[in-house]
N, C-alpha and C positions, 0 to 999 in steps of 0.2 A: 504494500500500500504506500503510496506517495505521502510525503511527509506535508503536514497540511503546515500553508504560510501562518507564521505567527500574529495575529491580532495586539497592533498598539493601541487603538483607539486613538483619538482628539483628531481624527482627518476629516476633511470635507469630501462628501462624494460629489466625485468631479465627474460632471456631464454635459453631453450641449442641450441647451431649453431650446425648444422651437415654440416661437411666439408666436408665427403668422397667422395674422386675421387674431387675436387674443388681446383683450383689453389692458392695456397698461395704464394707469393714475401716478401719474408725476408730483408732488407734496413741495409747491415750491419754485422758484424761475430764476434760481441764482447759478454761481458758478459750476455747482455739481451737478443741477439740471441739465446743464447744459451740456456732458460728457453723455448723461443717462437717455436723454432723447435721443441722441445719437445712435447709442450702443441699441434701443428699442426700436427708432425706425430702420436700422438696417437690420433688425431681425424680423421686418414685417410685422411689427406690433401696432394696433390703434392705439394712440398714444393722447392721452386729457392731460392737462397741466392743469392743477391749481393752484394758483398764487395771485396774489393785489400786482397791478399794471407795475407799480412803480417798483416792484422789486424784480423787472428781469434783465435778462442778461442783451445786450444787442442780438447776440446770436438766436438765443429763448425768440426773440420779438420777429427775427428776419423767419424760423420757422413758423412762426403763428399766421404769417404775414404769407407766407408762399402756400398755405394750408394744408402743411404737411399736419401739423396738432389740433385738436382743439382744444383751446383756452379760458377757462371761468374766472373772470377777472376780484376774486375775493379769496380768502382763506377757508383752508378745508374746514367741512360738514360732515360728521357722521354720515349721512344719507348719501353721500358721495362714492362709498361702496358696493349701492346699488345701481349705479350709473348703465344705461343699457343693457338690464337686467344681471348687473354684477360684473366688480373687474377681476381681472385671474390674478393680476400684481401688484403694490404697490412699490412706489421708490420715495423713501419720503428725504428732502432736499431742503432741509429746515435746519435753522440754528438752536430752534427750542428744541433742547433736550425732555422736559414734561410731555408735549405737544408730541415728538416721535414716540415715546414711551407710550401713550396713549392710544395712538394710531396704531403703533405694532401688536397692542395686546385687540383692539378692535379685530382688528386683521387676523388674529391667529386664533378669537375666537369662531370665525369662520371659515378659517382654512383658506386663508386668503396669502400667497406667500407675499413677504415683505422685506424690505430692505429699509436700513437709517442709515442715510451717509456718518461715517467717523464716526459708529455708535455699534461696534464688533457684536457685542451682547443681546442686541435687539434685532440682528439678523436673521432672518433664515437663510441666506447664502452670503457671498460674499464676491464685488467684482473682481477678476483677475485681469492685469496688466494684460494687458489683449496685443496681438498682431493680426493684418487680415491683409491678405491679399487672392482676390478671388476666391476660389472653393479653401483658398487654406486659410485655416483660423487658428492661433497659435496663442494658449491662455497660462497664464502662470500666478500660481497663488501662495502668499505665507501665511494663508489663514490667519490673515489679518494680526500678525508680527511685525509685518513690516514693507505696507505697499509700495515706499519709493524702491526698496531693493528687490521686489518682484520685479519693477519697471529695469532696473539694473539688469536682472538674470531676464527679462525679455531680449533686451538689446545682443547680448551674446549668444542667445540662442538665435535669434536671426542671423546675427553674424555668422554662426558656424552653419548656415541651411547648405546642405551637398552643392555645390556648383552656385550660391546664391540664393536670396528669395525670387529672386525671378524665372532660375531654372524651375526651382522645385515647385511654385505654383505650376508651370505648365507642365509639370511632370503630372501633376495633381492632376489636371484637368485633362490630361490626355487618358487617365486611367479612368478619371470618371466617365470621358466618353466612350471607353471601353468596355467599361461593365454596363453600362446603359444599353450596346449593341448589342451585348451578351446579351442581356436579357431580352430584349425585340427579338433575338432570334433563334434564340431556347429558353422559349417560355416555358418548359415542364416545371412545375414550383413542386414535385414529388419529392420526397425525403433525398431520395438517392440524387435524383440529379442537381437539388441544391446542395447537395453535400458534395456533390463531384464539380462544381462551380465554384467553390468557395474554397477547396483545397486547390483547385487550378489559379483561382486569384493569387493565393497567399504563396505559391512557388512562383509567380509571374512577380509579386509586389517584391517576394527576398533576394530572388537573382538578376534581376535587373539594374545596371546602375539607374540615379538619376537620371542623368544624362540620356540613358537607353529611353527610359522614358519620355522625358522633354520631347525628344526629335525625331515622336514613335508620327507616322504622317496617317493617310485614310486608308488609304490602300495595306500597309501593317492593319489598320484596323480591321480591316475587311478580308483580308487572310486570317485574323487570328479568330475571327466569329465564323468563318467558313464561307465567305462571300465570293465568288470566282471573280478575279482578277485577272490580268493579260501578264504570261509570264514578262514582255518586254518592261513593264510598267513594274514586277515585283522587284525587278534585278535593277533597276535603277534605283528602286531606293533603298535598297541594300537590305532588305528585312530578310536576304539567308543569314544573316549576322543576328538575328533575334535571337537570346533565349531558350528559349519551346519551340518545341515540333510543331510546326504549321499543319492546318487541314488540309493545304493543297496539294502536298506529297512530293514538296521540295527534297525531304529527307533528314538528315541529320542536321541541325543550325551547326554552325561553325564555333566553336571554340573560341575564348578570349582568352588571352592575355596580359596581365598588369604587371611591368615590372615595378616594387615599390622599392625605394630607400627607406629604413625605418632610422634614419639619423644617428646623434652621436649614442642615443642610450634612450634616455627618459620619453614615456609617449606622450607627456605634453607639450614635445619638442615636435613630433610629428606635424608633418605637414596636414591641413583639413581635410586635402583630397586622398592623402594616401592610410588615414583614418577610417575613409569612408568605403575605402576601397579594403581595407580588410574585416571591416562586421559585414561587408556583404556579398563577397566571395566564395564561391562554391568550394574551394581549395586553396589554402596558404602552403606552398612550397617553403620554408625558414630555414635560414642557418642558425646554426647550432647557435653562435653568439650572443642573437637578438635577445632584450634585455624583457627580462618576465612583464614587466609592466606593459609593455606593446604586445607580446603574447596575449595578456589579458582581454586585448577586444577582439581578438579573434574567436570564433567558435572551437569549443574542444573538438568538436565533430569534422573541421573543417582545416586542422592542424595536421601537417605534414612537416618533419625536420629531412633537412640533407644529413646522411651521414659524415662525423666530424671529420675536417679537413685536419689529419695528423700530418706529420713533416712527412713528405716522399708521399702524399696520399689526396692529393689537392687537386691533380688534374682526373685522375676518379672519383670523386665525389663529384668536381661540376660534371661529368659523364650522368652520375645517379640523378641529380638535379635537373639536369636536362629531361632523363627518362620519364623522371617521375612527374613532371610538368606537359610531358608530351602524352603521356597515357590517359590524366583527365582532359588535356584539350580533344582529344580522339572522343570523348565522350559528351563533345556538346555543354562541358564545363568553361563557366569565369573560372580564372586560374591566376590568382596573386604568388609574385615569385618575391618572395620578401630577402632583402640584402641591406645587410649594416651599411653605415654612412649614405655614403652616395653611390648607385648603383656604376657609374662611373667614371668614380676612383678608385681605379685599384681593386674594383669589384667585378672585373668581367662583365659586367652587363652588358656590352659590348658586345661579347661574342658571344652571350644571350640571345643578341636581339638579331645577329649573324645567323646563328644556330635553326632559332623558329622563322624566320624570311624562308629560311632553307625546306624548312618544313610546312609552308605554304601560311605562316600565321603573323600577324604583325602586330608585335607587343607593340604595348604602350606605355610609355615611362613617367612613374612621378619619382620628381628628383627629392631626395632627401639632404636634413640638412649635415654637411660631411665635415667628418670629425676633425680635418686639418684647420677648418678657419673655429670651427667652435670651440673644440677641447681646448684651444691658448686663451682661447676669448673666456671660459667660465673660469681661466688662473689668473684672469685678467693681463694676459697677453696681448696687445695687439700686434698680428704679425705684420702691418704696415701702419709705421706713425711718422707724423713730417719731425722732419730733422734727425730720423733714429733709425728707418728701414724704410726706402722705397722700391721694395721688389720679395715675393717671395718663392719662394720654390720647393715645393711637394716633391717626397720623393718616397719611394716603399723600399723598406727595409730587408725585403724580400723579394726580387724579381722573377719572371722566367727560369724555370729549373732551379731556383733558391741563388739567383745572381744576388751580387751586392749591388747598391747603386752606385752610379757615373757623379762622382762631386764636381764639380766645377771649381775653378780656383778661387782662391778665398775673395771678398766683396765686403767693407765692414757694414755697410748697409741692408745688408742683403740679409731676411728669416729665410732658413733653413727647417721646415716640417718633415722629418722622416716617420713613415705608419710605419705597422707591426715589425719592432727594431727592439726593444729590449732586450730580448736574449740575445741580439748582435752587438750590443753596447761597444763593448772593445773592441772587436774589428770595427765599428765606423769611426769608432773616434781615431782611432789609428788611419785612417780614409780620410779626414779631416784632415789631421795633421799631416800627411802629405801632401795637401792640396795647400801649405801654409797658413794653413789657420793658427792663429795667435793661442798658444795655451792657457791666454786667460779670456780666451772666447767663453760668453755666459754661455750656459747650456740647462734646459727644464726637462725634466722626464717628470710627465701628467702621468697618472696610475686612472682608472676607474673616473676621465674625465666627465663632463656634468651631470655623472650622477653624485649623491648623497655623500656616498664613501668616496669622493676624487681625494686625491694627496697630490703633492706636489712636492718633487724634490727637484734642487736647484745646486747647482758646481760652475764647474769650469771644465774645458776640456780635459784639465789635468788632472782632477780631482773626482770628476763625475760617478766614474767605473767604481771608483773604491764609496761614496756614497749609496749609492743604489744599489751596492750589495748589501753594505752594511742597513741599510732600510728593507731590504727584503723586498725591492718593488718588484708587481708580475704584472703580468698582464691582464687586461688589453692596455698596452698605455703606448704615447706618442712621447715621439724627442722634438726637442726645439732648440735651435741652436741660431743664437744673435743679441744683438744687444738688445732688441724691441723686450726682451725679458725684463728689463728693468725700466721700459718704460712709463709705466703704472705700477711695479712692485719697487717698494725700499731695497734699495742694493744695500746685503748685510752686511757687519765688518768684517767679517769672514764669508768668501765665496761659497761657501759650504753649509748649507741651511736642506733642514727639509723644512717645508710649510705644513700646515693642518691643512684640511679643507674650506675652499674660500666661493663652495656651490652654494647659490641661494635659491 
C-alpha cells in the first residue's frame, strides 16, 4: 500500500472559481475596488458596486461610465444581498473594520462567500498575486503572511516560464486547441476511451518540450486527431519530429536530442533552459561527475550514468555514451546527454554532435556555465582585470591519449586556467618553468569550486607542489596561474596560504 501524504493543515485549497454570468457585490469604490473589479470582470462576473459617488477611484468611475458595473451611488444595505435574486460573492473594499465584520458574518450566515480587503480572519478565501496571459493564469498565495512577497515569488516564476511567458502561453493555447479537436473528433465520453484520452494527453503534455508545443501548427493538429492531410504539407512542417506516433502511418517520430552542460557544480547555476530540459526528458545520459543536486531534477526513472571514465578508459566510455544515447533515440525518445561544465570544453561534445549528424540526428546544445571562467570567479579571481591580465588561456591538463598541454612562453599578463590537472601538478609546473615563468609566478589550485565545500589553496610556482600535498587537495579542482590571483584577494606575507571557503 502506498504511503499516504502527511496532512499539515492551515493550507488554503487552491482552485480556479469560475464566475461567468454569477453575481458579484463590490462593498466600496476605493483603491482595492478597483484591482477587485478587474480581477471579477475578467472572470465574466456581473459585477454591482456599492459605495457614495464621492468615494471612487477615477478608474471605479471610467468602469461605471463604459457600463461594464453597475453602481448604487450610497452605502451598503443588508437587502443588498438579495440583489437579482441573491449575489454568489461578496468583496467588501471598506476601511470600517465593524462594517466588514458585519457584512462577513451576514454573508456567511447565508453561504454567501466573502472576502474583506486587509482583514485575513474575515475571509473565506484569499486573493493570490495573479499573472495572466491568455489561457494561462499563474496564482501565488502566503495565505495571507505576506502578499507583497507572493507579488515577489510571482515575478520569478514568470521569469523562469520555459522559453518565456510568451512561448509558454502559446504552448498553452496550442494544446488547448488540441484537446478541443480531440474531443470534436472522439467524442466516445465511455470510461475507457476517456481514460485512453487522458493518458495520451499526459504523455503528449511530459514529452514535449515547450517549444515543441508553441510551434505545434494545424496540420500537427490535424494529424494528431487523425484528420488526412497531404503528405507534401506534413513534411514541411516537420511534424515527423513530433513526439507520438501519428494516425497517418508516418511510423516511428524521430528521436531528439539535447546536448546539456550542467555547469560548474550547483543546479542553481544551471542555465533555465537546460533545467527544463532535464525534468522533461525521456532519458538523461550523465557522467558520473555531475553534482547530486542537478541529479535531483531529473526523474529517477529517467536517469542513465556513463560508465566512469578511469585513466586509459575514456575513449570507451564516450563509445558507451554514444551507445546508450543512440539506443533511446532508435526509440522515438527526447534524449538529454548531460556533460559537466560546458559541453565544449574539453567535453567532446563536439564529436557528440559529429557522432549523431552521423547517425542521421541533430543535437541540440544548451551551453552550460564552464568551470574555467566560474570556479576563479566564486575565489574571486578574475581571470581578466585592466592593468593585471589582458588575455587568458584554457588549457586541459589532460589531452588526447593523456598528452600534457603546449604552454606558451611566459606573458606577465596573461591567466593561465588549466582543467583536470591536479594529479599532474608537478609535471606542469615543471612545463611552466621551462617556458620561463618566474618562480614567484602566483598560482590557485580551487578544490570542489562553487560548490559549499570549495577551498582554495594559493603558492607560487615554487612552492605550490609541496602545498597541495601537504593540504591533501583532490579533485575535481582547477589551477590558475597569474597574477589576476591577487587581484581581488590580499596577497599574504607569505606566498603560501591555503584559504577557507569564500562560496556564497
Amino acid at each position: 500500500m502506498a504511503e499516504l501524504k502527511q496532512v499539515h493543515g492551515q493550507a488554503s485549497f487552491l482552485a480556479a472559481l469560475r464566475l461567468a454570468d454569477k453575481h458579484v457585490l463590490i462593498v466600496g469604490g476605493g483603491k482595492e475596488a478597483t484591482g477587485r473589479i478587474f480581477f471579477a470582470l475578467d472572470a465574466d462576473a456581473r459585477v454591482t458596486i456599492v459605495a457614495p459617488q464621492t468615494g471612487l477611484t477615477a478608474a471605479v468611475q471610467q468602469r461605471i461610465d463604459l457600463g461594464q458595473v453597475r453602481h448604487l451611488d450610497r452605502n451598503f444595505d443588508d437587502a443588498d444581498l438579495d440583489l437579482d435574486g441573491g449575489v454568489y460573492m461578496v468583496l467588501s473594499c471598506i476601511d470600517d473594520h465593524e462594517e466588514s465584520a458585519r457584512i462577513a458574518q451576514l454573508c456567511r450566515a447565508r453561504s454567501i462567500l466573502v472576502n474583506c480587503a486587509d482583514i485575513p480572519d474575515l475571509c473565506d478565501f484569499y486573493f493570490m498575486a495573479q499573472y495572466r496571459e491568455g489561457p494561462l493564469q499563474i496564482g501565488i498565495s502566503t495565505n495571507g503572511c505576506g502578499p507583497r512577497l507572493a507579488a515577489r515569488l510571482r515575478s520569478h516564476v514568470v521569469s523562469s516560464l520555459p522559453g518565456g511567458p510568451e512561448q509558454t502561453c502559446r504552448a498553452v493555447e496550442r494544446i488547448g486547441n488540441l484537446r478541443k479537436r480531440v474531443r470534436e473528433r472522439h467524442a466516445d465520453m465511455s470510461p475507457e476511451s476517456v481514460d485512453r484520452r487522458m493518458r495520451w494527453f499526459s504523455r503528449l503534455c511530459d514529452q514535449w518540450s515547450f517549444e515543441d508545443m508553441a510551434k505545434m501548427t494545424e496540420d500537427e493538429v490535424s494529424a494528431l486527431v487523425g484528420i488526412p492531410v497531404s503528405i507534401v504539407s506534413m513534411v514541411g512542417s516537420g511534424v515527423r519530429a513530433l513526439p507520438l506516433p501519428l494516425p497517418l502511418g508516418f511510423g516511428r517520430r524521430a528521436g531528439k536530442l539535447i546536448l546539456v552542460g550542467a555547469g560548474p557544480g550547483p543546479a542553481d547555476l544551471l542555465t533555465l533552459r537546460a533545467a527544463e530540459a532535464l525534468k522533461t526528458a525521456d532519458v538523461v545520459v550523465s557522467d558520473q561527475l555531475v553534482s547530486p543536486s542537478v541529479l535531483k531534477l531529473i526523474r529517477k526513472s529517467a536517469l542513465r550514468f556513463v560508465p566512469r571514465k578511469a585513466a586509459g578508459q575514456s575513449d570507451r566510455a564516450q563509445l558507451s555514451a554514444n551507445d546508450m544515447c543512440l539506443e533511446e533515440l532508435k526509440k522515438g525518445r527526447t534524449v538529454v546527454r548531460l556533460k559537466g561544465g560546458d559541453p565544449f570544453l574539453f567535453g567532446r561534445g563536439g564529436e557528440e554532435v559529429a557522432f549523431f549528424r552521423e547517425q542521421g540526428y541533430e543535437p541540440t546544445v544548451v551551453p552550460g556555465i564552464s568551470s574555467c571562467i566560474a570556479v576563479p570567479e566564486a575565489a574571486m579571481i578574475p581571470v581578466t582585470h585592466r592593468g593585471v591580465a589582458d588575455q587568458v588561456l584554457v588549457l586541459s591538463g589532460r589531452g588526447e591519449n593523456g598528452a600534457y598541454p603546449n604552454i606558451p612562453p611566459y606573458y606577465e599578463k596573461r591567466s593561465t586556467v588549466v582543467l583536470m590537472s591536479v594529479l599532474r601538478l608537478k609535471e606542469l609546473v615543471q612545463l611552466f618553468s621551462e617556458q620561463e615563468y618566474p618562480s614567484a609566478t602566483p598560482v590557485a589550485v580551487i578544490e570542489n569550486g562553487t560548490l559549499p565545500e570549495q577551498r582554495v589553496v594559493t603558492g607560487t610556482l615554487e612552492t605550490i607542489v609541496e602545498i597541495v600535498a601537504a593540504a591533501a587537495v583532490g579533485s575535481p579542482s582547477l589551477i590558475v596561474v597569474g597574477e589576476s590571483i591577487w587581484a581581488l584577494n590580499s596577497r599574504p606575507e607569505s606566498a603560501e596560504a591555503v584559504k577557507p571557503a569564500e562560496h556564497s
